[in-house]
C-alpha positions as CSV (number, residue, x, y, z in Angstrom):
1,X,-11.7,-12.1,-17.3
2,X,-13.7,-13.0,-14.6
3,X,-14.1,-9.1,-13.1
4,X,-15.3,-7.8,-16.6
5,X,-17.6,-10.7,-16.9
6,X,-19.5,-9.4,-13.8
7,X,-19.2,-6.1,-14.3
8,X,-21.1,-6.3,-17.9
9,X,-23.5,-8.3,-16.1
10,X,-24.8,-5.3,-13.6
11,X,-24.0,-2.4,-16.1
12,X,-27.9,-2.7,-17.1
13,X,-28.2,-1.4,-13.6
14,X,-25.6,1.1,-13.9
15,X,-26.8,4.5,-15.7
16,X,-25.0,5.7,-18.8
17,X,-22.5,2.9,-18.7
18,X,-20.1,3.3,-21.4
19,X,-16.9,1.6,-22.2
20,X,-14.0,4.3,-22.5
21,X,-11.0,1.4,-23.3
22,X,-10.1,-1.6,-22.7
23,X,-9.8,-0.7,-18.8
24,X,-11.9,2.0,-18.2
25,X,-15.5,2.2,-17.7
26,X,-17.8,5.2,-16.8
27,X,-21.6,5.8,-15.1
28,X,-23.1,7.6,-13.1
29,X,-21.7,7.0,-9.3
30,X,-24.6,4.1,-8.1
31,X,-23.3,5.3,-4.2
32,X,-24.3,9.4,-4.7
33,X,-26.6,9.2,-7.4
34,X,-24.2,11.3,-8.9
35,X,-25.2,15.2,-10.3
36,X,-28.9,16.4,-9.6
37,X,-29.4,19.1,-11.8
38,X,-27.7,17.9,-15.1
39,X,-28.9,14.1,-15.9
40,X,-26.2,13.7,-18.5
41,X,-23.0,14.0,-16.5
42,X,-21.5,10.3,-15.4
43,X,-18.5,10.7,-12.7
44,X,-18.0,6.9,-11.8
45,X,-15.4,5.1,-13.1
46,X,-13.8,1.5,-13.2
47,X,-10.4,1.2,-13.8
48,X,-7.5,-1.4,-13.5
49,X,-4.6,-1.4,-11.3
50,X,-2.5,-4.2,-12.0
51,X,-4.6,-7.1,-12.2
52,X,-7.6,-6.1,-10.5
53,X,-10.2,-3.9,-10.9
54,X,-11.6,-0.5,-8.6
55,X,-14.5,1.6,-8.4
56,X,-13.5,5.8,-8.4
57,X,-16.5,8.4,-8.5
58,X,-15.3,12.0,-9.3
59,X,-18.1,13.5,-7.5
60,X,-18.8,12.2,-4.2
61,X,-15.4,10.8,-4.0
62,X,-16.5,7.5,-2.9
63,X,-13.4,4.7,-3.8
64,X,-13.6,1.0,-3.5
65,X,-13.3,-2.5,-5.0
66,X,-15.3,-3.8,-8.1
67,X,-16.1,-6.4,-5.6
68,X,-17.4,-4.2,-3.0
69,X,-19.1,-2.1,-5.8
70,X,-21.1,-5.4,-7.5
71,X,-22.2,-6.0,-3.8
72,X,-23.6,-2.7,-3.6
73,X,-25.6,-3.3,-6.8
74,X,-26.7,-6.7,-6.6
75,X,-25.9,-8.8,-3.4
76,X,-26.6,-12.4,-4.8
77,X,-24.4,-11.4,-8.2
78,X,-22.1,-10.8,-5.2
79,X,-21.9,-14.0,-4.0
80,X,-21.9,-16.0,-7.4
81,X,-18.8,-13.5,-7.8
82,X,-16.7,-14.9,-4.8
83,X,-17.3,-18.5,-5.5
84,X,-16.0,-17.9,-9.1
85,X,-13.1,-16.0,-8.0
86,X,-12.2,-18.3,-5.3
87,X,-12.7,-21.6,-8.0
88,X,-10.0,-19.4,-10.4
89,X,-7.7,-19.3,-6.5
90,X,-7.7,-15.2,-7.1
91,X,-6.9,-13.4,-3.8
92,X,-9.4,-10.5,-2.5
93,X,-8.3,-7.2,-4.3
94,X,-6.8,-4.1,-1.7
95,X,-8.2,-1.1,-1.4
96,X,-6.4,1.2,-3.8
97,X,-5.2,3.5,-1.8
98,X,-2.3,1.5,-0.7
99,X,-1.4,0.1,-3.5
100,X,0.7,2.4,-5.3
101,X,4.1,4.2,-4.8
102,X,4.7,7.7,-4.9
103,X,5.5,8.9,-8.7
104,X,8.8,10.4,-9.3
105,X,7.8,13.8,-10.2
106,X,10.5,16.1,-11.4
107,X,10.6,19.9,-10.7
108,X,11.1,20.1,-14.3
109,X,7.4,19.1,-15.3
110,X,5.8,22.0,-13.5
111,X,8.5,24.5,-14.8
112,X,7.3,23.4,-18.9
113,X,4.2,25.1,-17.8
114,X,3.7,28.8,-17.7
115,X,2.8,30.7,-14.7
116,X,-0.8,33.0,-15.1
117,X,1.9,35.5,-13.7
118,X,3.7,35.3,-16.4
119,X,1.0,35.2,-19.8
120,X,0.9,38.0,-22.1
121,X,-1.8,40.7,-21.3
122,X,-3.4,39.3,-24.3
123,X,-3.8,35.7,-23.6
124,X,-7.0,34.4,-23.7
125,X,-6.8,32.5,-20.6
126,X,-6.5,35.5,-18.7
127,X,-10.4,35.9,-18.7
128,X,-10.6,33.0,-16.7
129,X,-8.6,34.9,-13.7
130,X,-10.8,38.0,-14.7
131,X,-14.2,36.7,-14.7
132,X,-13.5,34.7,-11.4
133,X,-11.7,37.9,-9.9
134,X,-8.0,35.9,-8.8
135,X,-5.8,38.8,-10.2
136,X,-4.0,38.4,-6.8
137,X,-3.4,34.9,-7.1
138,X,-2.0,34.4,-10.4
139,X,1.1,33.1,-9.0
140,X,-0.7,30.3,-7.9
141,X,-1.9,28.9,-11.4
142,X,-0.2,27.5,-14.2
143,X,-1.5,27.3,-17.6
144,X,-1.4,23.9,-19.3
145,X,-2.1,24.0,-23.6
146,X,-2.0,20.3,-23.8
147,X,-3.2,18.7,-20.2
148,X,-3.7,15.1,-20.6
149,X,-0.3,14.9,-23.0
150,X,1.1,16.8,-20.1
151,X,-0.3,14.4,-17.5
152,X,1.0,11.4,-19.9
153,X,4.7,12.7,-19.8
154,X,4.5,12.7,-15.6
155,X,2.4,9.3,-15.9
156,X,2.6,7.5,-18.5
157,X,-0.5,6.7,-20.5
158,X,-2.3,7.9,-17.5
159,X,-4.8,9.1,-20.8
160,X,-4.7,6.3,-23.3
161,X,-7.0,8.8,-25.6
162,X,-5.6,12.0,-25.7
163,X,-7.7,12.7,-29.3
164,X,-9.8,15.4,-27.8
165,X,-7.1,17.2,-25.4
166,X,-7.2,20.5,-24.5
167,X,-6.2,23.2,-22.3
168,X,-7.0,23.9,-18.1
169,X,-5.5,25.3,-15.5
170,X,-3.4,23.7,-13.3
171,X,-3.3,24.3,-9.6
172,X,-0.7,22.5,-7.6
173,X,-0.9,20.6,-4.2
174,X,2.2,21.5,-2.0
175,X,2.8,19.6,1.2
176,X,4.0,21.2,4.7
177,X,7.7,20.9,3.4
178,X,6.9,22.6,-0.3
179,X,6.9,19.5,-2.2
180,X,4.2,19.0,-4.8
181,X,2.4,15.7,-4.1
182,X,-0.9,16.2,-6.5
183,X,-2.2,18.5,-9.0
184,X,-5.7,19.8,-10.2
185,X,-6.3,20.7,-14.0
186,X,-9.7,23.0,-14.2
187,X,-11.4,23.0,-17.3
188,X,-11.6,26.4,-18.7
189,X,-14.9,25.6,-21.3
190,X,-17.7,22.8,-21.0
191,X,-15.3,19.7,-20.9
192,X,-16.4,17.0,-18.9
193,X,-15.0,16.6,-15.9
194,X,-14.8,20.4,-14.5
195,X,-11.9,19.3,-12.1
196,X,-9.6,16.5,-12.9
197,X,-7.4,16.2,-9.7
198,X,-4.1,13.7,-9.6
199,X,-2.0,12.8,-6.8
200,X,1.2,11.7,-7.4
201,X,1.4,10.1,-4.0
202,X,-1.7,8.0,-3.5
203,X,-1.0,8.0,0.4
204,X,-1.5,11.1,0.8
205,X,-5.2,13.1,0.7
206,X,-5.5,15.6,-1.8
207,X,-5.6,18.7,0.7
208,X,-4.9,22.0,-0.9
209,X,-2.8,24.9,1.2
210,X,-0.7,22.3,3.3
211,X,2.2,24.8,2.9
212,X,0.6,27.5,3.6
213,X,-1.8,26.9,6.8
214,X,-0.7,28.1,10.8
215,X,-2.4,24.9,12.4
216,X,-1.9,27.2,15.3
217,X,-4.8,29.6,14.2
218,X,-8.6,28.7,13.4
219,X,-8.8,26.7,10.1
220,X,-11.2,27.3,7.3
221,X,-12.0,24.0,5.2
222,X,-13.8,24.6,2.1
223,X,-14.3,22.2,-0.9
224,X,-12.6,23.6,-3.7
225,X,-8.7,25.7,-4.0
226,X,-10.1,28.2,-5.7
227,X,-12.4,29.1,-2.5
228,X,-9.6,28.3,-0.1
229,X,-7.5,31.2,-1.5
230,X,-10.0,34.1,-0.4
231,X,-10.0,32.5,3.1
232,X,-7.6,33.6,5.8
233,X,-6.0,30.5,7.1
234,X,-8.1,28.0,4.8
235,X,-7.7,24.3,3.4
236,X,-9.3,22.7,0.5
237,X,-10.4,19.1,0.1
238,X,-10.6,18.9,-3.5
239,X,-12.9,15.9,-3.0
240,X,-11.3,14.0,-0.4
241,X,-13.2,13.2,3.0
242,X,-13.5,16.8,4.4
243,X,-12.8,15.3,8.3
244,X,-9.8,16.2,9.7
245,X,-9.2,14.7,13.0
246,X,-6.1,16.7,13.8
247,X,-7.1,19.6,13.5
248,X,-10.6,19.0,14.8
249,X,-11.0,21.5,17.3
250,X,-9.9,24.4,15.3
251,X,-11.1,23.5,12.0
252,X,-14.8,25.1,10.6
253,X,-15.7,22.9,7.6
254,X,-17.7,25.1,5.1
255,X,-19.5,23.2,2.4
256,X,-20.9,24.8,-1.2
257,X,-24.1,26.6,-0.7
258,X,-26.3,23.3,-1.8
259,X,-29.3,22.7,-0.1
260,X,-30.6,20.8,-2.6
261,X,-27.8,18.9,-3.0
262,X,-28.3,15.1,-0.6
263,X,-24.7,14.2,-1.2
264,X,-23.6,17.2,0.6
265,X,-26.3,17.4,3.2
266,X,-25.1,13.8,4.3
267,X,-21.6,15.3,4.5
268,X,-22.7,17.7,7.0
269,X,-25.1,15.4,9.0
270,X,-22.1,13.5,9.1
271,X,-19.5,15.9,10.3
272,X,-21.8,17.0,13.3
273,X,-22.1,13.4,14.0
274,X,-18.4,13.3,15.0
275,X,-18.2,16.4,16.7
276,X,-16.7,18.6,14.0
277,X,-18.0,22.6,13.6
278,X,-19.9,23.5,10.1
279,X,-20.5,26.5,8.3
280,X,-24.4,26.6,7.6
281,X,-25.0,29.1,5.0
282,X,-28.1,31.8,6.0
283,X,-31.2,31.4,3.7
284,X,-30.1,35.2,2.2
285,X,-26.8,33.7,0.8
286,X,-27.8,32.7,-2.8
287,X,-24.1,32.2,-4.3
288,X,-22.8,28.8,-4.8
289,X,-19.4,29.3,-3.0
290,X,-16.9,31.6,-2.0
291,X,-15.9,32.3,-5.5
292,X,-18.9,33.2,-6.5
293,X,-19.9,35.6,-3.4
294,X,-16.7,37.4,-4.4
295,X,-17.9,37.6,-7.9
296,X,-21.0,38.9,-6.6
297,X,-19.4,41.9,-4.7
298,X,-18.8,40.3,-1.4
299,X,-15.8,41.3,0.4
300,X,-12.9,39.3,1.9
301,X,-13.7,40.8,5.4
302,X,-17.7,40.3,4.9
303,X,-17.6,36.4,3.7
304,X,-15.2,35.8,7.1
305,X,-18.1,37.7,9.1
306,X,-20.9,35.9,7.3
307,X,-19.1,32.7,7.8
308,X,-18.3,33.3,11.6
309,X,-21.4,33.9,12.8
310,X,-23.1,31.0,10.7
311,X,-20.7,28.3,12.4
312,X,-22.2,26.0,14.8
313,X,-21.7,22.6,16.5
314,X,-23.9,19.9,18.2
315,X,-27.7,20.0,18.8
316,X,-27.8,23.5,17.3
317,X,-25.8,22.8,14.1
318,X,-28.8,19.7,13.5
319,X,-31.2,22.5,14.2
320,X,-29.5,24.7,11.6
321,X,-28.9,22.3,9.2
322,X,-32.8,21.3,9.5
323,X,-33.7,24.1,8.3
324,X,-31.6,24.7,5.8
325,X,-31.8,21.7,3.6
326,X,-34.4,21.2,1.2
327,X,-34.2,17.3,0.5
Protein backbone atom coordinates (compact mmCIF):
# COMPACT_ATOMS: atom_id res chain seq x y z
CA UNK A 1 0.00 0.00 0.00
CA UNK A 2 1.00 3.14 -1.07
CA UNK A 3 0.51 5.04 2.62
CA UNK A 4 2.74 2.41 4.40
CA UNK A 5 5.22 2.66 1.60
CA UNK A 6 5.85 6.34 2.57
CA UNK A 7 5.44 6.06 5.95
CA UNK A 8 8.52 3.44 6.25
CA UNK A 9 10.27 5.81 4.16
CA UNK A 10 10.29 8.87 6.88
CA UNK A 11 10.27 6.55 10.00
CA UNK A 12 14.28 7.01 9.96
CA UNK A 13 13.20 10.46 10.84
CA UNK A 14 10.69 9.52 13.32
CA UNK A 15 12.19 8.61 16.92
CA UNK A 16 11.54 5.15 18.37
CA UNK A 17 9.39 4.08 15.53
CA UNK A 18 8.04 0.68 16.13
CA UNK A 19 5.55 -1.35 14.37
CA UNK A 20 2.73 -2.44 17.02
CA UNK A 21 0.40 -4.50 14.08
CA UNK A 22 -0.43 -4.60 10.99
CA UNK A 23 -2.17 -0.99 11.45
CA UNK A 24 -0.63 0.55 14.17
CA UNK A 25 2.59 2.41 14.42
CA UNK A 26 4.12 4.33 17.39
CA UNK A 27 6.98 7.33 17.88
CA UNK A 28 7.58 9.89 19.53
CA UNK A 29 4.95 12.83 18.41
CA UNK A 30 7.47 14.78 15.57
CA UNK A 31 4.77 18.05 16.24
CA UNK A 32 5.58 18.34 20.37
CA UNK A 33 8.62 16.65 20.63
CA UNK A 34 6.79 14.56 22.79
CA UNK A 35 7.89 13.99 26.81
CA UNK A 36 11.00 16.12 28.13
CA UNK A 37 12.01 14.53 31.03
CA UNK A 38 11.76 10.70 30.19
CA UNK A 39 13.43 9.99 26.51
CA UNK A 40 11.91 6.60 26.38
CA UNK A 41 8.17 7.36 26.24
CA UNK A 42 6.69 7.51 22.39
CA UNK A 43 2.91 8.94 22.42
CA UNK A 44 2.41 9.18 18.47
CA UNK A 45 0.63 6.87 16.74
CA UNK A 46 -0.60 5.88 13.16
CA UNK A 47 -3.45 4.04 12.76
CA UNK A 48 -6.07 2.99 10.01
CA UNK A 49 -9.60 3.96 9.66
CA UNK A 50 -11.07 2.34 6.86
CA UNK A 51 -8.83 2.59 4.07
CA UNK A 52 -6.72 5.42 5.05
CA UNK A 53 -4.27 6.16 7.39
CA UNK A 54 -4.13 9.12 10.57
CA UNK A 55 -1.61 10.62 12.70
CA UNK A 56 -2.91 10.63 16.79
CA UNK A 57 -0.30 11.89 19.52
CA UNK A 58 -1.44 11.05 23.15
CA UNK A 59 0.49 13.84 24.59
CA UNK A 60 0.02 17.02 22.90
CA UNK A 61 -3.13 15.88 21.34
CA UNK A 62 -2.21 16.97 18.03
CA UNK A 63 -4.56 14.70 15.24
CA UNK A 64 -4.14 14.76 11.53
CA UNK A 65 -3.68 12.95 8.22
CA UNK A 66 -0.60 10.68 7.30
CA UNK A 67 -0.52 12.99 4.45
CA UNK A 68 -0.42 16.07 6.38
CA UNK A 69 2.04 14.33 8.90
CA UNK A 70 4.72 13.16 5.86
CA UNK A 71 4.50 16.91 4.91
CA UNK A 72 5.43 17.96 8.23
CA UNK A 73 8.49 15.67 8.11
CA UNK A 74 9.77 15.88 4.73
CA UNK A 75 8.01 18.39 2.20
CA UNK A 76 9.44 16.94 -1.11
CA UNK A 77 8.50 13.12 0.14
CA UNK A 78 5.26 15.08 0.36
CA UNK A 79 4.88 15.90 -3.00
CA UNK A 80 6.27 12.48 -4.60
CA UNK A 81 3.31 11.23 -2.17
CA UNK A 82 0.47 13.12 -4.04
CA UNK A 83 1.48 12.34 -7.46
CA UNK A 84 1.53 8.59 -6.53
CA UNK A 85 -1.74 8.80 -4.85
CA UNK A 86 -3.28 10.73 -7.50
CA UNK A 87 -1.67 8.08 -10.44
CA UNK A 88 -3.49 5.06 -8.05
CA UNK A 89 -6.97 7.88 -8.57
CA UNK A 90 -7.09 7.76 -4.35
CA UNK A 91 -9.15 10.68 -2.97
CA UNK A 92 -7.53 13.10 -0.21
CA UNK A 93 -8.23 11.29 3.20
CA UNK A 94 -10.77 13.45 5.91
CA UNK A 95 -9.75 14.54 8.97
CA UNK A 96 -10.77 11.87 11.47
CA UNK A 97 -12.85 13.53 13.43
CA UNK A 98 -15.69 13.28 11.27
CA UNK A 99 -15.48 10.24 10.17
CA UNK A 100 -16.99 8.01 12.54
CA UNK A 101 -20.48 7.38 14.16
CA UNK A 102 -21.28 7.44 17.60
CA UNK A 103 -20.69 3.73 19.23
CA UNK A 104 -23.71 2.08 20.66
CA UNK A 105 -22.75 2.02 24.17
CA UNK A 106 -25.01 0.11 26.46
CA UNK A 107 -25.58 1.06 30.10
CA UNK A 108 -24.82 -2.40 30.72
CA UNK A 109 -20.95 -2.05 30.04
CA UNK A 110 -20.34 0.38 32.74
CA UNK A 111 -22.60 -1.52 35.31
CA UNK A 112 -19.90 -5.03 34.68
CA UNK A 113 -17.58 -2.68 36.37
CA UNK A 114 -17.40 -2.03 40.09
CA UNK A 115 -17.80 1.27 41.68
CA UNK A 116 -14.49 2.35 44.09
CA UNK A 117 -17.65 2.94 46.34
CA UNK A 118 -18.38 -0.19 46.31
CA UNK A 119 -14.62 -2.39 46.80
CA UNK A 120 -14.00 -4.24 49.78
CA UNK A 121 -11.94 -2.22 52.55
CA UNK A 122 -9.27 -4.61 51.56
CA UNK A 123 -8.89 -4.18 47.93
CA UNK A 124 -5.79 -3.18 46.73
CA UNK A 125 -6.86 -0.59 44.48
CA UNK A 126 -8.06 1.38 47.18
CA UNK A 127 -4.45 2.79 47.78
CA UNK A 128 -4.80 4.48 44.64
CA UNK A 129 -7.87 6.68 46.17
CA UNK A 130 -5.70 6.89 49.43
CA UNK A 131 -2.44 7.97 48.20
CA UNK A 132 -4.15 10.62 45.88
CA UNK A 133 -6.56 11.65 48.77
CA UNK A 134 -10.28 11.12 46.50
CA UNK A 135 -11.99 9.27 49.49
CA UNK A 136 -14.86 11.75 48.65
CA UNK A 137 -15.05 10.90 45.18
CA UNK A 138 -15.12 7.33 45.02
CA UNK A 139 -18.48 7.36 43.40
CA UNK A 140 -16.97 8.77 40.55
CA UNK A 141 -14.46 5.82 39.64
CA UNK A 142 -14.95 2.50 38.54
CA UNK A 143 -12.47 -0.21 38.75
CA UNK A 144 -11.73 -2.20 35.59
CA UNK A 145 -9.57 -5.84 36.25
CA UNK A 146 -9.30 -6.42 32.58
CA UNK A 147 -9.27 -2.87 30.62
CA UNK A 148 -8.44 -3.37 27.14
CA UNK A 149 -10.66 -6.83 27.09
CA UNK A 150 -13.16 -4.48 28.51
CA UNK A 151 -12.65 -1.81 25.90
CA UNK A 152 -12.78 -4.82 23.18
CA UNK A 153 -16.35 -5.94 24.33
CA UNK A 154 -17.63 -1.94 23.78
CA UNK A 155 -15.31 -1.72 20.56
CA UNK A 156 -14.44 -4.44 19.02
CA UNK A 157 -10.74 -5.22 18.63
CA UNK A 158 -10.25 -1.64 19.57
CA UNK A 159 -6.82 -3.68 21.22
CA UNK A 160 -5.77 -6.35 18.68
CA UNK A 161 -3.08 -7.37 21.53
CA UNK A 162 -4.57 -7.66 24.69
CA UNK A 163 -1.36 -10.17 25.89
CA UNK A 164 -0.18 -7.75 28.44
CA UNK A 165 -3.72 -6.41 29.86
CA UNK A 166 -4.18 -5.21 33.06
CA UNK A 167 -6.14 -3.26 35.39
CA UNK A 168 -6.93 0.99 35.68
CA UNK A 169 -9.33 2.95 36.74
CA UNK A 170 -12.00 4.06 34.75
CA UNK A 171 -13.44 7.51 34.94
CA UNK A 172 -16.46 8.28 32.77
CA UNK A 173 -17.27 11.32 30.51
CA UNK A 174 -21.05 12.29 31.04
CA UNK A 175 -22.62 14.92 28.75
CA UNK A 176 -25.05 17.89 29.90
CA UNK A 177 -28.07 15.32 29.61
CA UNK A 178 -26.06 12.29 31.77
CA UNK A 179 -25.15 10.27 28.86
CA UNK A 180 -21.70 8.74 28.84
CA UNK A 181 -19.98 9.78 25.48
CA UNK A 182 -16.10 8.81 26.48
CA UNK A 183 -14.22 7.21 29.07
CA UNK A 184 -10.67 7.48 30.60
CA UNK A 185 -8.80 4.18 31.99
CA UNK A 186 -5.75 5.46 34.41
CA UNK A 187 -3.06 3.19 34.87
CA UNK A 188 -2.65 2.35 38.43
CA UNK A 189 1.42 1.03 38.05
CA UNK A 190 4.18 2.12 35.32
CA UNK A 191 2.11 0.97 32.19
CA UNK A 192 2.68 3.02 29.24
CA UNK A 193 0.29 5.26 28.50
CA UNK A 194 -0.65 6.78 32.12
CA UNK A 195 -4.11 7.87 30.57
CA UNK A 196 -5.78 6.04 27.85
CA UNK A 197 -8.95 8.15 27.06
CA UNK A 198 -11.86 6.82 24.46
CA UNK A 199 -14.70 8.63 23.11
CA UNK A 200 -17.43 6.72 21.97
CA UNK A 201 -18.69 9.65 19.98
CA UNK A 202 -15.84 11.02 17.94
CA UNK A 203 -17.85 14.43 17.54
CA UNK A 204 -17.78 15.29 20.50
CA UNK A 205 -14.45 16.69 22.64
CA UNK A 206 -13.48 14.80 25.41
CA UNK A 207 -14.50 17.42 28.26
CA UNK A 208 -14.89 15.95 31.73
CA UNK A 209 -17.79 17.41 34.25
CA UNK A 210 -20.28 18.35 31.37
CA UNK A 211 -23.00 17.17 33.77
CA UNK A 212 -21.98 18.69 36.42
CA UNK A 213 -20.88 22.46 35.58
CA UNK A 214 -23.38 25.87 36.21
CA UNK A 215 -22.20 27.66 32.87
CA UNK A 216 -23.83 30.44 34.79
CA UNK A 217 -20.91 30.63 37.49
CA UNK A 218 -17.06 31.26 36.78
CA UNK A 219 -15.55 28.03 35.19
CA UNK A 220 -12.33 26.38 36.28
CA UNK A 221 -10.64 24.42 33.25
CA UNK A 222 -7.88 22.25 34.27
CA UNK A 223 -6.10 19.47 32.26
CA UNK A 224 -6.88 16.37 33.93
CA UNK A 225 -10.49 14.80 35.84
CA UNK A 226 -8.80 14.03 38.64
CA UNK A 227 -7.86 17.95 39.21
CA UNK A 228 -11.30 18.98 38.00
CA UNK A 229 -12.99 17.28 40.99
CA UNK A 230 -11.27 19.45 43.81
CA UNK A 231 -12.37 22.57 41.84
CA UNK A 232 -15.66 24.25 42.52
CA UNK A 233 -17.31 24.59 39.21
CA UNK A 234 -14.39 22.97 37.12
CA UNK A 235 -14.02 21.20 33.55
CA UNK A 236 -11.29 18.99 32.44
CA UNK A 237 -9.89 18.67 28.86
CA UNK A 238 -8.37 15.38 29.12
CA UNK A 239 -6.19 16.35 26.22
CA UNK A 240 -8.47 17.99 23.98
CA UNK A 241 -7.88 21.80 22.84
CA UNK A 242 -8.32 23.58 26.19
CA UNK A 243 -10.23 26.75 24.23
CA UNK A 244 -13.67 27.04 24.88
CA UNK A 245 -15.27 29.75 22.98
CA UNK A 246 -18.58 29.60 24.80
CA UNK A 247 -17.77 29.87 27.68
CA UNK A 248 -14.91 32.30 27.09
CA UNK A 249 -15.67 35.02 29.31
CA UNK A 250 -16.21 33.02 32.35
CA UNK A 251 -13.79 30.30 31.97
CA UNK A 252 -10.01 30.51 33.84
CA UNK A 253 -7.88 27.87 32.04
CA UNK A 254 -5.32 26.45 34.52
CA UNK A 255 -2.56 24.48 33.02
CA UNK A 256 -0.06 21.76 35.18
CA UNK A 257 2.61 23.56 36.98
CA UNK A 258 5.26 23.03 33.91
CA UNK A 259 7.52 25.63 33.27
CA UNK A 260 9.74 23.61 31.69
CA UNK A 261 7.49 22.07 29.74
CA UNK A 262 7.38 24.15 25.71
CA UNK A 263 4.30 22.21 24.76
CA UNK A 264 2.34 23.70 27.50
CA UNK A 265 3.98 27.11 27.46
CA UNK A 266 2.75 27.34 23.76
CA UNK A 267 -0.71 26.41 25.11
CA UNK A 268 -0.80 29.35 27.18
CA UNK A 269 0.90 31.89 24.78
CA UNK A 270 -1.78 30.69 22.74
CA UNK A 271 -4.80 31.10 24.89
CA UNK A 272 -3.82 34.83 25.70
CA UNK A 273 -3.54 35.22 22.09
CA UNK A 274 -7.32 34.80 21.71
CA UNK A 275 -8.28 36.60 24.63
CA UNK A 276 -8.90 33.73 27.03
CA UNK A 277 -7.90 34.25 31.12
CA UNK A 278 -4.95 31.76 32.45
CA UNK A 279 -3.94 30.64 35.67
CA UNK A 280 -0.15 31.41 35.97
CA UNK A 281 1.18 29.42 38.80
CA UNK A 282 3.53 31.73 41.50
CA UNK A 283 7.26 30.75 41.54
CA UNK A 284 6.50 29.23 45.44
CA UNK A 285 4.02 26.62 43.93
CA UNK A 286 6.32 23.54 43.45
CA UNK A 287 3.43 20.77 42.95
CA UNK A 288 2.64 19.53 39.55
CA UNK A 289 -1.16 20.01 39.79
CA UNK A 290 -4.01 20.21 41.83
CA UNK A 291 -3.81 16.65 42.88
CA UNK A 292 -0.74 16.90 44.01
CA UNK A 293 -1.07 20.44 46.07
CA UNK A 294 -3.87 18.52 47.85
CA UNK A 295 -1.49 15.65 48.52
CA UNK A 296 0.80 18.11 49.71
CA UNK A 297 -1.56 19.62 52.46
CA UNK A 298 -3.20 22.25 50.47
CA UNK A 299 -6.69 22.93 51.09
CA UNK A 300 -9.79 23.15 48.86
CA UNK A 301 -10.35 26.78 50.00
CA UNK A 302 -6.45 27.74 49.64
CA UNK A 303 -5.81 26.19 45.98
CA UNK A 304 -9.24 28.44 44.82
CA UNK A 305 -7.38 31.54 46.62
CA UNK A 306 -3.99 30.69 45.17
CA UNK A 307 -5.56 30.27 41.81
CA UNK A 308 -7.76 33.46 41.99
CA UNK A 309 -5.32 35.78 42.51
CA UNK A 310 -2.78 34.18 40.00
CA UNK A 311 -5.37 34.61 36.99
CA UNK A 312 -4.68 37.15 34.46
CA UNK A 313 -5.51 38.30 30.86
CA UNK A 314 -3.79 40.43 28.10
CA UNK A 315 -0.45 42.33 28.32
CA UNK A 316 -0.16 41.32 31.90
CA UNK A 317 -0.84 37.53 31.50
CA UNK A 318 2.41 37.80 28.66
CA UNK A 319 4.19 39.58 31.43
CA UNK A 320 3.39 36.72 33.91
CA UNK A 321 3.90 34.06 31.77
CA UNK A 322 7.50 35.71 30.83
CA UNK A 323 8.48 35.14 33.88
CA UNK A 324 7.40 32.18 34.58
CA UNK A 325 8.62 29.86 31.92
CA UNK A 326 11.94 28.53 31.84
CA UNK A 327 12.29 27.45 28.03
Amino acid sequence: MIDLQYLHQISHKLDRFKKKNQNLYNFRCPYCGDSQKKQSKARGFVYRSKQDYFFKCHNCGKGTTLGKLIEHIDPDLYKKWVVEKFKTGSKKAKEPEFEFKPVKFDDRNLKKLTKFSDLPFDHPALDFITKRKLQEHTKSFYFCAKFMTWVNSIIPNKFPDVKKDHPRVVIPFFDTNGKMFAFQGRAFGKEEPKYITIKLDENKRRIFGLDRVDINKEIKVVEGPIDSLFLDNALACAGADMGLPRVKNKAVYIFDNEPRNIVIIKKIEDLITKGYRVCIWPKNIKEKDINDLIIAGYSKVEIETIIHNNTFSKLSAIQQLNNYKEV
